[in-house]
N, C-alpha and C positions, 0 to 999 in steps of 0.2 A: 477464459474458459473455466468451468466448472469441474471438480475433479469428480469422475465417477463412485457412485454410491455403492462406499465399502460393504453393505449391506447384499448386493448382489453378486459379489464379485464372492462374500465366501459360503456365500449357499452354491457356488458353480463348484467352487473347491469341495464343499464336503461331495458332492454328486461324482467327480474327480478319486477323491480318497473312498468312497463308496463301489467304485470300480474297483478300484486297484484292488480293496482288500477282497472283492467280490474273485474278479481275476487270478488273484494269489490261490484262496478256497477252492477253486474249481479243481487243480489238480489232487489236490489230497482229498478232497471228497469222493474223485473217482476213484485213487487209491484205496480208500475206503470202504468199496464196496466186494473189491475179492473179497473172499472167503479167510474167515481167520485174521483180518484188518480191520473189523468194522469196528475194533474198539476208538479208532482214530480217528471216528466221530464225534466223540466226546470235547475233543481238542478242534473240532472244523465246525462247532457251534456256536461255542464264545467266537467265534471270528465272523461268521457269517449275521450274528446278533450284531456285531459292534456296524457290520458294514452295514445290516440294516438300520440299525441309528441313525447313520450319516446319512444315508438315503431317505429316511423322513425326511430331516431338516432340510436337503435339497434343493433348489427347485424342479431339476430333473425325474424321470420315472426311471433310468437305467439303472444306474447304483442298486437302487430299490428293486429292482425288480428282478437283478439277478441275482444280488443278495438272498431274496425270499424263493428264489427257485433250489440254490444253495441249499438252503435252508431245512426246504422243504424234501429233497433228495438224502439228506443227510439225519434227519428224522423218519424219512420212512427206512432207510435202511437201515437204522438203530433198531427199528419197533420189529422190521420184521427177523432181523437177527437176536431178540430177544434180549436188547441192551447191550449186548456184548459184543458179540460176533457176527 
Protein backbone atom coordinates (compact mmCIF):
# COMPACT_ATOMS: atom_id res chain seq x y z
CA UNK A 1 0.00 0.00 0.00
CA UNK A 2 0.97 3.48 -0.84
CA UNK A 3 0.94 5.95 1.97
CA UNK A 4 -1.31 9.00 1.15
CA UNK A 5 -0.10 12.25 -0.39
CA UNK A 6 1.11 14.42 2.45
CA UNK A 7 0.51 17.07 0.17
CA UNK A 8 -3.41 16.67 0.37
CA UNK A 9 -3.86 15.85 3.75
CA UNK A 10 -2.32 19.50 4.76
CA UNK A 11 -4.21 21.64 2.40
CA UNK A 12 -7.47 19.82 4.32
CA UNK A 13 -5.68 20.98 7.68
CA UNK A 14 -5.13 24.48 6.62
CA UNK A 15 -9.17 24.58 5.26
CA UNK A 16 -9.59 22.96 9.17
CA UNK A 17 -7.46 25.82 11.00
CA UNK A 18 -9.22 28.36 8.40
CA UNK A 19 -12.39 27.40 10.23
CA UNK A 20 -11.43 27.32 13.42
CA UNK A 21 -9.84 30.71 13.40
CA UNK A 22 -12.90 31.85 11.12
CA UNK A 23 -15.17 30.33 14.08
CA UNK A 24 -13.26 31.80 16.96
CA UNK A 25 -13.64 35.71 14.99
CA UNK A 26 -17.23 35.39 14.52
CA UNK A 27 -18.06 36.12 18.23
CA UNK A 28 -15.92 39.11 18.82
CA UNK A 29 -16.68 40.53 15.45
CA UNK A 30 -20.42 40.57 16.63
CA UNK A 31 -19.01 41.94 19.81
CA UNK A 32 -17.78 44.35 17.87
CA UNK A 33 -20.50 46.01 16.39
CA UNK A 34 -22.43 47.52 19.60
CA UNK A 35 -21.92 50.84 20.02
CA UNK A 36 -18.58 52.10 21.67
CA UNK A 37 -16.77 48.39 20.89
CA UNK A 38 -16.02 48.82 17.49
CA UNK A 39 -12.59 49.66 18.38
CA UNK A 40 -12.19 45.70 18.67
CA UNK A 41 -12.12 45.43 15.15
CA UNK A 42 -8.79 46.36 14.84
CA UNK A 43 -7.78 43.17 16.85
CA UNK A 44 -10.69 40.73 14.60
CA UNK A 45 -8.67 41.80 11.46
CA UNK A 46 -5.23 40.36 11.84
CA UNK A 47 -7.27 37.29 12.82
CA UNK A 48 -9.73 37.05 10.10
CA UNK A 49 -6.50 37.87 7.49
CA UNK A 50 -4.46 35.20 8.97
CA UNK A 51 -7.67 32.62 8.57
CA UNK A 52 -7.95 33.95 5.24
CA UNK A 53 -4.39 32.93 4.35
CA UNK A 54 -5.03 29.50 5.27
CA UNK A 55 -8.05 29.39 3.34
CA UNK A 56 -6.16 30.31 0.10
CA UNK A 57 -3.93 27.61 0.38
CA UNK A 58 -6.80 25.14 0.94
CA UNK A 59 -8.34 23.08 -1.04
CA UNK A 60 -11.70 24.01 0.38
CA UNK A 61 -14.07 27.29 -0.14
CA UNK A 62 -15.29 27.23 3.74
CA UNK A 63 -12.33 28.40 5.76
CA UNK A 64 -12.21 31.10 2.79
CA UNK A 65 -15.17 32.00 2.65
CA UNK A 66 -16.22 32.78 6.03
CA UNK A 67 -13.00 34.26 6.79
CA UNK A 68 -13.72 36.92 4.08
CA UNK A 69 -17.33 37.48 5.32
CA UNK A 70 -15.56 38.03 8.80
CA UNK A 71 -13.62 40.16 7.20
CA UNK A 72 -15.85 41.94 5.39
CA UNK A 73 -18.36 42.67 8.40
CA UNK A 74 -15.58 43.89 10.36
CA UNK A 75 -14.36 46.54 7.77
CA UNK A 76 -17.57 47.76 7.12
CA UNK A 77 -18.15 48.35 10.59
CA UNK A 78 -14.76 50.07 11.25
CA UNK A 79 -15.57 52.43 8.09
CA UNK A 80 -18.91 53.10 9.14
CA UNK A 81 -18.01 53.89 12.80
CA UNK A 82 -15.24 56.18 11.66
CA UNK A 83 -12.28 53.85 12.55
CA UNK A 84 -12.99 53.88 15.98
CA UNK A 85 -16.19 53.35 17.35
Amino acid sequence: MRPQHTGSISRRMFNLISLLIGVLAIPWVLLAVLPLIGALNWLVIPWALLGLFFGVLSRGNAGRNLNLIVLIVAVIRLWLGGGLF
